[in-house]
C-alpha positions in Angstrom: -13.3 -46.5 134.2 -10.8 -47.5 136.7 -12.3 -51.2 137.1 -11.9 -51.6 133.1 -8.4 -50.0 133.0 -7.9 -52.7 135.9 -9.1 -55.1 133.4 -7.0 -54.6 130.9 -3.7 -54.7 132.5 -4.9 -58.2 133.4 -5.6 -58.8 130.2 -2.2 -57.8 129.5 -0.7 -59.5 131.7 -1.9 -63.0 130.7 -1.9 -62.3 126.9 2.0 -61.6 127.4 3.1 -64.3 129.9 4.4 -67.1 127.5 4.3 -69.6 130.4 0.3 -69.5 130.2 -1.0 -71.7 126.8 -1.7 -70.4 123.4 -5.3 -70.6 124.1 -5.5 -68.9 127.0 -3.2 -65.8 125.7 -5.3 -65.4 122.6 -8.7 -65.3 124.4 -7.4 -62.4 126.2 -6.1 -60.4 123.0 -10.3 -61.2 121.8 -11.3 -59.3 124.9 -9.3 -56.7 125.0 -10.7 -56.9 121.7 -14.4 -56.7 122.6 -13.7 -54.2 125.6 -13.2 -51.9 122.3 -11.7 -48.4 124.1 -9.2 -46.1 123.4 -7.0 -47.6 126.1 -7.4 -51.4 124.6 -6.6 -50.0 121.0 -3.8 -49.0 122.7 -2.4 -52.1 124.9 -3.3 -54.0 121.5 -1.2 -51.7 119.4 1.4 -52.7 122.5 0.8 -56.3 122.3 1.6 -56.1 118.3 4.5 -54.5 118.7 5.7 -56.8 121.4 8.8 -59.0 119.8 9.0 -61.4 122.6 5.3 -62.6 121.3 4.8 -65.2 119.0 3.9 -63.7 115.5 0.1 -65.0 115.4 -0.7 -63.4 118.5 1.0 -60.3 117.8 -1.1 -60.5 114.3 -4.1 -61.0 115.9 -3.6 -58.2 118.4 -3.3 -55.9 115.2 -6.5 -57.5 113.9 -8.2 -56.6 117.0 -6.8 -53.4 117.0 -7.9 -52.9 113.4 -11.5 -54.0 113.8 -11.9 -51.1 116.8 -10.7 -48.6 114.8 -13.3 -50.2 111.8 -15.7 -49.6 115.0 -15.2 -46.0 115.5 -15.2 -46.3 119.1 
């Protein structure tokens, strides 16, 4: 649990560094996507709600967040 927590503030990290390119930051929003917890409905819910992120990311950090809940994990 602690390796994928550790995964995910990673994720976080790139998907929110604006110095890293588009492609890069959405790929990790689609993992943290795909990892499908609790905690990465959670850091998505973050990402979306993250102003200093440029609307179709934060948009798609929703989406992901949506389709996990759609999930019931």
């Amino acid at each position: 649990m602690a390796e994928q927590s550790n995964e995910l503030k990673k994720l976080a990290t790139i998907a929110t560094d604006l110095q890293l390119p588009a492609e890069l930051r959405i790929r990790a929003i689609e993992s943290m996507g795909r990892i499908g917890t609790h905690e990465a409905l959670l850091t998505l819910l973050e990402l979306a709600g993250n102003d200093g992120l440029i609307s179709k990311e934060r948009e798609l950090a929703l989406k992901q967040a949506r389709e996990i809940i759609k999930s019931g994990r």
